[in-house]
C-alpha positions in Angstrom: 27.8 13.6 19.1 24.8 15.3 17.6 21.4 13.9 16.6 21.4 10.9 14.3 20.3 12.4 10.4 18.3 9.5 9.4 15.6 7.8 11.5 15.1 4.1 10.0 11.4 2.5 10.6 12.8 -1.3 10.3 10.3 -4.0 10.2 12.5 -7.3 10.8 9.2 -9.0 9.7 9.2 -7.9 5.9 10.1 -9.5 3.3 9.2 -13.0 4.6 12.2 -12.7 7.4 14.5 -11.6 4.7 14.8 -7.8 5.7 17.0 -8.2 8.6 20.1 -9.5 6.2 18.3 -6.7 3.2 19.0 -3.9 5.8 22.7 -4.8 7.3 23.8 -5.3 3.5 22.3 -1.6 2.8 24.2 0.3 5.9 27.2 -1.7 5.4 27.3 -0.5 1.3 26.5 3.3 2.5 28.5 3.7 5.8 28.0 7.3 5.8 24.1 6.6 5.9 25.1 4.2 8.5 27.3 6.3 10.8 24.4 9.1 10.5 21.3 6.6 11.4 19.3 5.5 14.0 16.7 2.7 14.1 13.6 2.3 15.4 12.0 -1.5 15.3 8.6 -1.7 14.2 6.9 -4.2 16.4 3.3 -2.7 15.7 2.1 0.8 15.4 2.4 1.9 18.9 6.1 1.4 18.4 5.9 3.6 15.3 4.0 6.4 17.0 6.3 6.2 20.1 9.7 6.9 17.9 7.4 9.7 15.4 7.1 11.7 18.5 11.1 11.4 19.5 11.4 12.6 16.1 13.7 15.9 15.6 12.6 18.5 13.2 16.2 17.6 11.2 16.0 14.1 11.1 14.6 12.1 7.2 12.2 9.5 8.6 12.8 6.4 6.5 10.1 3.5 6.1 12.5 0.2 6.2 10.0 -2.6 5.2 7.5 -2.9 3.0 3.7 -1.7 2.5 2.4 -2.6 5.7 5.4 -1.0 7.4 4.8 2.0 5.5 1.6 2.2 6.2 2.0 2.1 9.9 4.5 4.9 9.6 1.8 6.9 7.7 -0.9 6.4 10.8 1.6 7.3 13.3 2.6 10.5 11.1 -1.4 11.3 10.9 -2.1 10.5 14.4 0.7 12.6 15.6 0.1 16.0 13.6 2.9 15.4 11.4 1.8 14.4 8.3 3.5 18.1 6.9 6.8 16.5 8.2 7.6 14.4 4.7 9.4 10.2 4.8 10.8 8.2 2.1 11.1 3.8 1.8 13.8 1.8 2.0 12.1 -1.2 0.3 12.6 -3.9 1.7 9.1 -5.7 1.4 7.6 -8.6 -1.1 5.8 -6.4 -3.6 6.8 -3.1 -2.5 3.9 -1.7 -4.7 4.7 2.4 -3.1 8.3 1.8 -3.2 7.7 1.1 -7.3 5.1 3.6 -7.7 7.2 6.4 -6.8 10.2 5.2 -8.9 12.5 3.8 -5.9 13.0 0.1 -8.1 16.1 -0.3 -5.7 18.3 -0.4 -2.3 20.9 1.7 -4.4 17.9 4.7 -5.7 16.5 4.7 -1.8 20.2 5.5 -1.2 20.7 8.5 -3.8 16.8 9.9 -2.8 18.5 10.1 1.2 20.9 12.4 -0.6 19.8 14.4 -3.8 15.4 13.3 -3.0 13.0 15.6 -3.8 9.7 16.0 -1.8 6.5 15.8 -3.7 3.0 15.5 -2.6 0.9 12.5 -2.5 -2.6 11.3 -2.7 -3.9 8.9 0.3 -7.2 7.7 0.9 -8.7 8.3 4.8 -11.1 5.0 6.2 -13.0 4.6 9.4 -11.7 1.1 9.7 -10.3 0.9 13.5 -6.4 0.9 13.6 -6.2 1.9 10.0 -7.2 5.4 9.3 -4.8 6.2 6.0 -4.5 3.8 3.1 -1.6 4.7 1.2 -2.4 2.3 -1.8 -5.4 0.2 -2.1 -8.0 -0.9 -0.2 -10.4 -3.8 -2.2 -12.7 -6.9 -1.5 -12.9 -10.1 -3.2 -9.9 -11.6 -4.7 -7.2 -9.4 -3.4 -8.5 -9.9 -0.3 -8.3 -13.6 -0.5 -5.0 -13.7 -2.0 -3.5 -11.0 0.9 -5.2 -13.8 3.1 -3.2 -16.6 1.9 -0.2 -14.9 2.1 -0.6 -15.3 5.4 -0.9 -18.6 5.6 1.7 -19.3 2.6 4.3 -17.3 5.7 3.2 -20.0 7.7 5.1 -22.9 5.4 2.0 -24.4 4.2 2.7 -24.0 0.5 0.3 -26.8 -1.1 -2.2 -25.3 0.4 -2.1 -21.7 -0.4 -1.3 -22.8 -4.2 -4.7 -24.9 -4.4 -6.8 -22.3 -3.0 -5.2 -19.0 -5.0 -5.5 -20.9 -8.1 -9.6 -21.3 -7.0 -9.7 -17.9 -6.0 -8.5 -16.6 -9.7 -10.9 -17.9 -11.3 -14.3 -17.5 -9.7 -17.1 -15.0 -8.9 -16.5 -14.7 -4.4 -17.9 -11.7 -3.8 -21.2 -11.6 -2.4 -23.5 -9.8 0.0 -21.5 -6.4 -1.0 -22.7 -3.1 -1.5 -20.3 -0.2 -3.0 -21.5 3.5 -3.2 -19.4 6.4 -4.9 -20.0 9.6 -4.1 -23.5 9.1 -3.9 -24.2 6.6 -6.7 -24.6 3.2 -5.9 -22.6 1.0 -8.1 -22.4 -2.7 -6.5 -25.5 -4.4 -5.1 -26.1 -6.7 -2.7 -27.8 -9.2 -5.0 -25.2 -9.6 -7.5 -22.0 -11.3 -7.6 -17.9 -9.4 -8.5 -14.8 -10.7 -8.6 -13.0 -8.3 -7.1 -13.7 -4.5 -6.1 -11.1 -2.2 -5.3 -9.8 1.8 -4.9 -6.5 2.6 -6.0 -4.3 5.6 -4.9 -1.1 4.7 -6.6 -0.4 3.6 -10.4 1.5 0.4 -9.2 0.6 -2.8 -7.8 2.7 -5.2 -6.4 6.4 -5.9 -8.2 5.7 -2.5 -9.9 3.5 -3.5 -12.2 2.1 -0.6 -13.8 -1.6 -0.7 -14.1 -3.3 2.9 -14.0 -2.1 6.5 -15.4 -0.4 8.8 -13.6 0.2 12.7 -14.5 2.8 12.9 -11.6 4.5 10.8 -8.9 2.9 9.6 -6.3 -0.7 11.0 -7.7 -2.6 8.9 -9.6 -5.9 10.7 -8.6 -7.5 7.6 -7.3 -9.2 4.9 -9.0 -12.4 2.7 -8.3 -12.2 -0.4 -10.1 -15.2 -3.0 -9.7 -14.4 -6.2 -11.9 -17.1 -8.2 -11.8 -15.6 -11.3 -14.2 -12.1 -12.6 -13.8 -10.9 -11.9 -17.3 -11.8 -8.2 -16.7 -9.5 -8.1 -14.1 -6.7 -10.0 -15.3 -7.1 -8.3 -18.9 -6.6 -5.2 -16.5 -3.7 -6.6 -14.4 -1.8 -7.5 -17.3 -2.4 -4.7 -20.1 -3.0 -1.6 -18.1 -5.7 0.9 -18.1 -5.0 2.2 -21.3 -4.4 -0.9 -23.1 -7.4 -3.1 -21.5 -10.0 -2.2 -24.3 -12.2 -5.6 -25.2 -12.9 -6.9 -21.6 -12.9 -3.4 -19.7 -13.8 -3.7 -16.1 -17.7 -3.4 -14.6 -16.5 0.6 -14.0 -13.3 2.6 -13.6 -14.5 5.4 -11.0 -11.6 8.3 -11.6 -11.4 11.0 -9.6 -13.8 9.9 -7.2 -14.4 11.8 -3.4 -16.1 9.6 -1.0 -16.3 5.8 -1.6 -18.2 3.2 1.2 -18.1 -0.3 1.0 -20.2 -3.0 2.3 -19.1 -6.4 3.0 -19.4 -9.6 5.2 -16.3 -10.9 3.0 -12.9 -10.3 3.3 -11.2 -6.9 2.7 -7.4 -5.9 2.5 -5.9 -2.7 3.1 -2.3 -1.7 2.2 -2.0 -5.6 1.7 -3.0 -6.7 5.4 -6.2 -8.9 5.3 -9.2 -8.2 7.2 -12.8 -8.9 8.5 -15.3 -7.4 6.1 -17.5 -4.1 7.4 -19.0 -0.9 6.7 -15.6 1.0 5.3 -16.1 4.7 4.3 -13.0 5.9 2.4 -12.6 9.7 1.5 -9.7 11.3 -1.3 -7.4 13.1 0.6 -5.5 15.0 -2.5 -1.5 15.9 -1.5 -2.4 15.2 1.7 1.8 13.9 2.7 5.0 14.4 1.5 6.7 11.8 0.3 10.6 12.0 -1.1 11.1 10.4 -4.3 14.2 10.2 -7.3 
């Protein structure tokens, strides 16, 4: 029997333990995917780099999971020398914000794109943070952060909790002690207060919300959004870009090259919560390939 067509990245972890049942239900509706497969489990991103680098020239490497899991995939692709070599989603995730962005809404489009896809380039953003050197969709401080970091905890059962402290979050002015610098220009200081600073790579957020323009898929030429009052950024959230005219954001930073932010608070990147630091990100313009409806 020759090599296996499709090479499946699953994360059994996505989806808050949902995936496992998500993916059996997709290879049992496309048995020809499934006769053709093989799967890799994602248990962290050494296991991703390890079955990159078993990878045959032939073979469509799919992301089975959500954000995170395709982010992974991305850093093992970089770190190997193969971001030329392109990959597609099966989304499987929560919010699935790349999966929406580049039109697959569905287990049934993933299926058609393994078939009749077509490879187009895509945008990512490079940071110095250790053990995540490609963000893929956003990377931001203040309440995204916070709300990445309850997720956490709302995994862990304790519901009440996570409600009572989101709903706080919404609503107030966290950031402080943060700087933010773009391409030379300084635009956040240290002495003022935001409610939420972040740098977009794809027109979607979570659930496919569109919230920035986009002049092809995958490419949404970055954004830098700094929201320093809530209503700025959930007039943004909820009308779009275009649409968000009276209560317009701090600054939207297009087509920006080198970003670094400084922070003692939380950041998130690609929806994973983390310590705050010195983060430099760079645009890296149709820098993977990426197979899309």
């Amino acid at each position: 029997m020759g090599a296996s067509k499709y090479l499946f990245f699953f994360n059994p972890n996505a989806g808050y333990g949902k995936a496992a049942w998500d993916f059996d239900n997709f290879l049992s509706r496309n048995p020809l995917i499934a006769r053709n497969s093989r799967t890799v489990a994602v248990s962290g991103l050494e296991s991703v780099v390890a079955g990159v680098q078993n990878c045959s020239a032939e073979q469509i490497i799919i992301s089975a999971g959500g954000d995170g899991t395709a982010n992974m995939l991305a850093q093992a692709l970089h770190v190997t020398g193969n971001l030329c070599k392109p990959f597609t989603l099966l989304p499987l995730g929560t919010g699935n914000a790349l999966a929406h962005s580049i039109g697959i809404h569905s287990q049934d489009i993933a299926a058609h794109v393994l078939s009749e896809g077509k490879i187009r380039s895509m945008d990512v953003m490079l940071t110095d943070y250790p053990g995540k050197s490609i963000a893929l969709i956003s990377v931001s401080t203040g309440f995204e952060a916070i709300l990445m970091g309850h997720r956490e905890v709302w995994r862990k059962r304790k519901i009440l909790k996570t409600v009572f402290s989101v709903m706080g979050a919404a609503f107030s002015r966290s950031i402080r002690e943060t700087s933010v610098v773009i391409d030379g220009q300084q635009c956040c200081w240290d002495s003022a207060r935001y409610f939420n600073i972040g740098f977009y790579a794809q027109p979607c957020l979570a659930f496919g919300r569109r919230i920035f323009t986009s002049n092809a898929v995958a490419c949404v030429n970055v954004r830098g959004v700094v929201s320093d009052t809530p209503i700025a950024y959930w007039c943004l959230i909820a009308k779009g870009e275009k649409r968000c005219e009276n209560f317009q954001p701090r600054g939207i930073f297009r087509e920006w090259s080198t970003a670094v932010i400084a922070t003692s608070g939380a950041v998130q990147i690609d929806g994973e919560p983390l310590d705050g630091r010195r983060i430099t990100l760079r645009h890296w313009p149709q820098a993977m390939k990426i197979m899309v409806p």
